[in-house]
C-alpha positions as CSV (number, residue, x, y, z in Angstrom):
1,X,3.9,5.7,-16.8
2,X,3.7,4.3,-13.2
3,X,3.7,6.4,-9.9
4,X,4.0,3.7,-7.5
5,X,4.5,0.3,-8.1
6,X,3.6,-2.4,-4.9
7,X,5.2,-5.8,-4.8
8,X,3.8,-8.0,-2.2
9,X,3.2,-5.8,0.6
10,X,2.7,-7.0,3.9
11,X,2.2,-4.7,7.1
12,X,1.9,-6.7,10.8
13,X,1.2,-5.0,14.4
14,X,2.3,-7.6,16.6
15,X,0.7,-10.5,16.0
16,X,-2.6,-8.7,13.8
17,X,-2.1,-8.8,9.8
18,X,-3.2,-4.6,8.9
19,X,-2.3,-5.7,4.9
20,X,-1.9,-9.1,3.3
21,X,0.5,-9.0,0.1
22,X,-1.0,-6.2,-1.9
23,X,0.4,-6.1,-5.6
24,X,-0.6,-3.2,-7.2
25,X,0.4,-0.4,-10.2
26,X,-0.9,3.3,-9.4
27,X,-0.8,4.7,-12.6
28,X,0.9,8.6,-13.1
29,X,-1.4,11.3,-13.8
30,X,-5.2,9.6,-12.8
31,X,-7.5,9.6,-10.5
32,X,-7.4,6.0,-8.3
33,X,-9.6,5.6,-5.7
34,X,-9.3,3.2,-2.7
35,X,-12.5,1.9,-1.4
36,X,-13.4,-0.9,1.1
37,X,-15.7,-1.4,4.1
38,X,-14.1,0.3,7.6
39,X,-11.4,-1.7,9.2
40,X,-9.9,-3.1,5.7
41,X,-6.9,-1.5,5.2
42,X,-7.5,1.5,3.4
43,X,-5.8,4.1,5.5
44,X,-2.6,2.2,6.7
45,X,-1.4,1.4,2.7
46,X,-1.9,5.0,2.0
47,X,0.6,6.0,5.4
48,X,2.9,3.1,3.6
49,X,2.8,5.0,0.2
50,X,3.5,8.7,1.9
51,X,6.0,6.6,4.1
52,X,4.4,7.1,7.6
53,X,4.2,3.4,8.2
54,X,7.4,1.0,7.7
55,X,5.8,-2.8,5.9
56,X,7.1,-5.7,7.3
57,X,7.7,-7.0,3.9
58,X,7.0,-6.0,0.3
59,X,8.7,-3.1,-1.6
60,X,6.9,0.3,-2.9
61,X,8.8,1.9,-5.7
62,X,7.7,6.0,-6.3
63,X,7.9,6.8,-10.0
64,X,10.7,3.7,-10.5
């Protein structure tokens, strides 16, 4: 079972490029971790999963 399912997510302030076409399966019921140097992304996908960022492109299905 899937939580969220990302399909080619992109995320632009202005002209700067925050997220560059992230494809990605959270599973349901597990631990996932995000982890990355500071600066790379981390924080701004997880305001675009709980929907406090809008991507300029991509989709982000919740549980389907």
């Amino acid at each position: 079972m899937t939580a969220f399912s990302v399909q080619n997510l992109n995320l632009y302030y202005g002209d700067f490029q925050a997220l560059k076409s992230i494809t990605l399966e959270i599973p349901a019921r597990q631990i996932t971790a995000l982890i990355g140097p500071s600066g790379c992304g981390k924080s701004t996908f997880l305001r675009c999963l709980n929907r406090l960022e809008t991507p300029t492109s991509g989709s982000i299905k919740f549980e389907g």
